[in-house]
C-alpha positions, -999 to 999 in steps of 0.1 A, spaced: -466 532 545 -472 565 562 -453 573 591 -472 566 623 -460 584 652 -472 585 686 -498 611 695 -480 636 716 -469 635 755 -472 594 749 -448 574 769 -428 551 751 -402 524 763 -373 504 748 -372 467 756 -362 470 789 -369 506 804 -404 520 817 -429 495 809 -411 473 829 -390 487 853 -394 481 889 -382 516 893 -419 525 878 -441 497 876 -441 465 895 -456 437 883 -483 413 904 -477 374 909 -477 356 871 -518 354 862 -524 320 847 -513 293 874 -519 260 879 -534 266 911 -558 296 898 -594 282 896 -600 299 865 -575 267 847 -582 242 871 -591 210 860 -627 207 855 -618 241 831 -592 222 813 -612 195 806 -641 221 792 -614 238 774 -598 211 756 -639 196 753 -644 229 737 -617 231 714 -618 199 698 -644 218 670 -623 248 668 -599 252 642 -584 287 659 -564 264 687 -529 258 698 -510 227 705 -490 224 736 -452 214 737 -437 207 771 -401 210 769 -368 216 789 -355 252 794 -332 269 814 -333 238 842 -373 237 838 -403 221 827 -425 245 808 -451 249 779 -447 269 746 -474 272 722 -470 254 684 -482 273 651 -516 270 642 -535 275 612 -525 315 609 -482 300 612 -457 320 630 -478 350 640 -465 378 666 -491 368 691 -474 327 689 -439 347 697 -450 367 725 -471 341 741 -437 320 740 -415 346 752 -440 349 787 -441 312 787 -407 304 789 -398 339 814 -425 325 834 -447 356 836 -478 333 825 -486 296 829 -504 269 818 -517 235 835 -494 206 831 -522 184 820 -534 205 790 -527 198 755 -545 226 735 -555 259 742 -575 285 722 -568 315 707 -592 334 725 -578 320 758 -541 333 748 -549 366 744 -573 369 777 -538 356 791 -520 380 778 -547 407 787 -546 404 821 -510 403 824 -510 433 811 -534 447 832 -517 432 865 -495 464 864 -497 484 895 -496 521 883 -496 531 918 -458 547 916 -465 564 888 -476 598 888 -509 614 871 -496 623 840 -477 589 835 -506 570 848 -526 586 823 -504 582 797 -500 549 804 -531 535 810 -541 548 773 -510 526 761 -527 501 777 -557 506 756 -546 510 726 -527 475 735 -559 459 744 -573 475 710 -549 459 689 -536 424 708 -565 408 692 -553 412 656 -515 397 662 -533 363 658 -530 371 622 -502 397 619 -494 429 623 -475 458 601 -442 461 603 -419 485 586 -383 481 592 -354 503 591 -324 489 572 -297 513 594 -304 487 626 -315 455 637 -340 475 658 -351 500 639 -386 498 629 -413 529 617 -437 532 644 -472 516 643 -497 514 667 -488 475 677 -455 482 688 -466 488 721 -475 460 727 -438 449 730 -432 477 747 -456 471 778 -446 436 775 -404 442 778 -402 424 742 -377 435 721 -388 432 679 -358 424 659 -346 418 624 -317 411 606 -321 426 577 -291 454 577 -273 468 553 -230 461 557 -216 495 564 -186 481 541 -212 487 517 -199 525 514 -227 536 485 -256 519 494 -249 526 533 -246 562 521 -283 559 509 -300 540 534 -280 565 561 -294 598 546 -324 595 551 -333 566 576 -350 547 548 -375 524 557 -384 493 537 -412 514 520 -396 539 514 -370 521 499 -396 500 479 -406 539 461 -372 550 455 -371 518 430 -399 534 407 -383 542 376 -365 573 375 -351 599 347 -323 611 368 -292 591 366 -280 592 400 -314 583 413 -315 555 391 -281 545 400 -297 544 439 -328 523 425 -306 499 410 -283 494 442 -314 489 460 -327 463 440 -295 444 438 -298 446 473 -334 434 481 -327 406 455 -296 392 470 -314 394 506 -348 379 495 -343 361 534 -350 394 551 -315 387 568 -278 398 561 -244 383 579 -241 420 592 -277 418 603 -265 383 623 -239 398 637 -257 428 650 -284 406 666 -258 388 679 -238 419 696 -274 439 712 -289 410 724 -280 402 762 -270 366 773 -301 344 778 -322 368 766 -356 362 745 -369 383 717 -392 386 686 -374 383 654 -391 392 623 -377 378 591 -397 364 557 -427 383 570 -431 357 597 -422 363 636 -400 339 658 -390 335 689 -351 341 692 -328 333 718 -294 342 727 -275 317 747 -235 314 754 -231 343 721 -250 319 699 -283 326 685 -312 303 682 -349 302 666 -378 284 690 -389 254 673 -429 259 669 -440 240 639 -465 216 646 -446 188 634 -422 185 660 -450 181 686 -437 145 697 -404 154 693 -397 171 730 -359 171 724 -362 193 695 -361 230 709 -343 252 692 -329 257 657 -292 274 652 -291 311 637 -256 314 619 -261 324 587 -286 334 559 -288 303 542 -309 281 572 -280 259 577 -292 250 606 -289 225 633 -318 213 660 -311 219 693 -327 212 724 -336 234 753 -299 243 759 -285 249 736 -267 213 729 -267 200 691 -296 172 687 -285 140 677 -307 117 661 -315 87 668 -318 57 648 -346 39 644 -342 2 657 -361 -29 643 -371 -46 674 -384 -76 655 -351 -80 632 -326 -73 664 -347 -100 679 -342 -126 654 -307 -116 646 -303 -120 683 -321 -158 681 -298 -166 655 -267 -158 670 -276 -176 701 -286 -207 682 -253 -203 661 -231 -198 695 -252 -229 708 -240 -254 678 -203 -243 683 -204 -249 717 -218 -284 706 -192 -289 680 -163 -278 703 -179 -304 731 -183 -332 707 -146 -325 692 -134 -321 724 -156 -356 738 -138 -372 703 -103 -361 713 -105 -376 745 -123 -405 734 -93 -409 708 -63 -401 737 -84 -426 759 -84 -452 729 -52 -449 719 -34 -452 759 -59 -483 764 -45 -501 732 -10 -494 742 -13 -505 776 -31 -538 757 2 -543 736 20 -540 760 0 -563 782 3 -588 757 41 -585 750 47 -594 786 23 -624 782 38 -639 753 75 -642 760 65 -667 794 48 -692 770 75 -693 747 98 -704 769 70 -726 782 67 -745 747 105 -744 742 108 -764 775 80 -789 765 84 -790 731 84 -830 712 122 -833 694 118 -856 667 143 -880 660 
C-alpha cells in the first residue's frame, strides 16, 4: 500500500490532544438523548417499525458499566466493523445516547449519530488557519465515516502498538479522541528481526514485499525471518504486543483494537485488559460484558461490566427439583409415621407390661387370704 500522507499544513492529533482538548475545542451537550425529539418515542417506534425489513440493523445490549446503565451496539451482518467499535466507545463515554426502550437501530441512524457529534464542535477558539484546517478534517471525516460499516484500510507498523501508515480514515479517530491499537509487535529480544523491522519502520506491506523471493542471501535470510514471524503470529498479536497495550493505555480507558482484520472495543481496567463482548449471541446474556485479554491464544474468561470473572450458572430442572422435593416430603412424612407408631407401640408395650405386673401382684395379695380361709374351714377326714 502506498504511503498516504496528509496533504500539507493538515492538523493532526493523537488520541487525546487537539481534536479534543478543551484547551482548543469544546464539545456541546451529547447529541442523541432521550429527551431530544428527534428519538422520542413515536420515532422509536417508526424506527424499530422500519427496521424490521432491513438487514443493515443493530441489536441493542443494555448492560452495566462503570456504576451505569447504558447501550452498546451488537455485530451485525458486516461483524466487528470500526464503525460497531467507535459507536461503542461514545456509547459507553456517554458522548451519544440512545432511548431506553429501543431494541434495534440502523445503520444509517449510527452514522447520522456519529455525524453530528462530530459536527457539535465549537471551532470558535480556534483560529483561521486551524478552523480551516479543521473543518476540512471534518469533511474528509464525513467523506469516509460512511464506509467503516464495512471496513476500512489499515496498515500497521510492527515497531509499536500504535503505529499505523496513514490513510485517510484515521481521522476519524482522531476527531473522535479514539485511540487504534494493535498488538502485533515484534519482541525487541528478538535482536535480528527487531534490527529489520527498526531500519526502516516497516509496515505490514512492506514487510509482505520484502518476502518475494530474493537472490541475495542476506535479503533472503530477512524474508525468511519475516515469514517465520508472520506464521508464528497468524493472531495479529504477540505477548510483547500485550504488554505494550497494556503499559500505553491509561486506567479505564477505551480504545479500538485491530487484530485478525477485525476491530474491537478494548478496555483497560485495574492493569487488565478486556475485549467488549458484541456478538449477537450474547444478546440475552446482560452479565456477559467483557472478555479477558492475557495472552495470544484467546484463553479467555467472560466478564461482566467490571471487570469481575462471570460465573455460570447452572441450569435448574424446576419440574425434577419439584418432584424430588415431593418425594422427600412424602419420605420424611412416613418416618415421622413410623417413629409415631413405634413410639405409640413402645408405650403401648411399657403401659401393657406395668398393667400386668400390677395385676400379678393384685392377685398375689388376693390369694394368700383365701388360703388361710380354706385351711380354717377345710373337712378333716377321719
Amino acid at each position: 500500500m502506498s504511503d498516504n500522507k496528509p496533504s500539507s499544513g493538515r492538523l493532526r492529533s493523537n488520541s487525546y490532544d487537539q481534536a479534543m482538548s478543551s484547551e482548543y475545542l469544546t464539545v456541546n451537550k451529547p447529541i442523541v438523548n432521550n429527551s431530544s425529539s428527534e428519538f422520542d418515542r413515536k420515532s422509536c417506534e417508526t424506527i424499530q417499525r422500519n427496521n424490521d425489513d432491513d438487514d443493515d440493523v443493530y441489536s441493542i445490549k443494555w448492560i452495566e458499566f462503570n456504576h451505569q446503565r447504558l447501550p452498546i451496539l451488537l455485530q451485525n451482518m458486516n461483524g466487528p466493523c470500526p464503525l460497531l467499535a467507535i459507536a461503542n466507545i461514545l456509547l459507553l463515554r456517554k458522548r451519544i445516547f440512545l432511548p431506553s426502550n429501543l431494541n434495534v437501530i440502523s445503520t444509517e441512524h449510527v452514522i447520522a449519530s456519529i455525524a453530528e457529534y462530530i459536527l457539535q464542535v465549537d471551532t470558535t477558539k480556534l483560529n483561521d488557519e486551524k478552523r480551516i484546517n479543521y473543518e476540512r478534517n471534518i469533511q474528509d471525516a464525513l467523506a469516509v465515516l460512511p464506509k467503516l460499516k464495512t471496513g476500512m484500510d489499515v496498515n500497521l507498523k510492527f515497531n509499536g502498538v500504535d503505529k499505523f501508515e496513514y490513510t485517510p480514515e484515521c481521522i476519524i479517530f482522531d476527531l473522535l479522541g479514539i485511540q487504534l491499537l494493535h498488538g502485533w509487535v515484534v519482541d525487541p529480544q528478538d535482536k535480528e528481526l527487531q534490527k529489520i523491522i527498526q531500519s526502516n519502520a516497516l509496515s505490514y506491506n512492506q514487510l509482505i514485499e520484502k518476502m518475494i523471493p530474493q537472490t541475495d542471501e542476506n535479503i533472503s535470510r530477512e524474508s525468511l525471518l519475516i515469514q517465520q514471524f508472520l506464521e508464528e503470529n497468524r493472531s495479529q498479536l504477540t505477548h510483547y504486543g500485550i504488554l505494550q497495550l497494556n503499559t500505553i493505555m491509561v486506567d479505564n480507558q477505551l480504545a479500538v483494537l485491530f487484530r485478525n482484520n477485525h476491530f474491537n472495543t478494548i478496555w483497560k481496567n485495574k492493569n487488565q485488559l478486556f475485549l467488549l463482548v458484541s456478538d449477537q449471541g450474547y444478546l440475552n446474556h446482560p452479565s456477559i460484558v467483557f472478555e479477558t485479554l492475557t495472552d495470544i491464544d484467546n484463553n479467555s474468561t467472560f466478564t461482566n461490566g467490571y471487570g469481575d470473572i462471570w460465573q455460570k450458572s447452572v441450569p435448574v430442572d424446576t419440574t425434577r427439583d419439584r418432584d424430588l422435593a415431593i418425594a422427600m416430603h412424602k419420605q420424611q412424612q412416613r418416618q415421622y409415621r413410623e417413629e409415631q407408631l413405634y413410639q405409640q407401640q413402645q408405650q403401648q408395650h411399657s403401659q401393657r407390661y406395668y398393667h400386668e405386673e400390677n395385676s400379678n401382684k393384685s392377685r398375689k395379695k388376693q390369694r394368700h387370704p383365701s388360703y388361710d380361709d380354706d385351711q380354717d374351714c377345710a373337712c378333716v377326714l377321719s
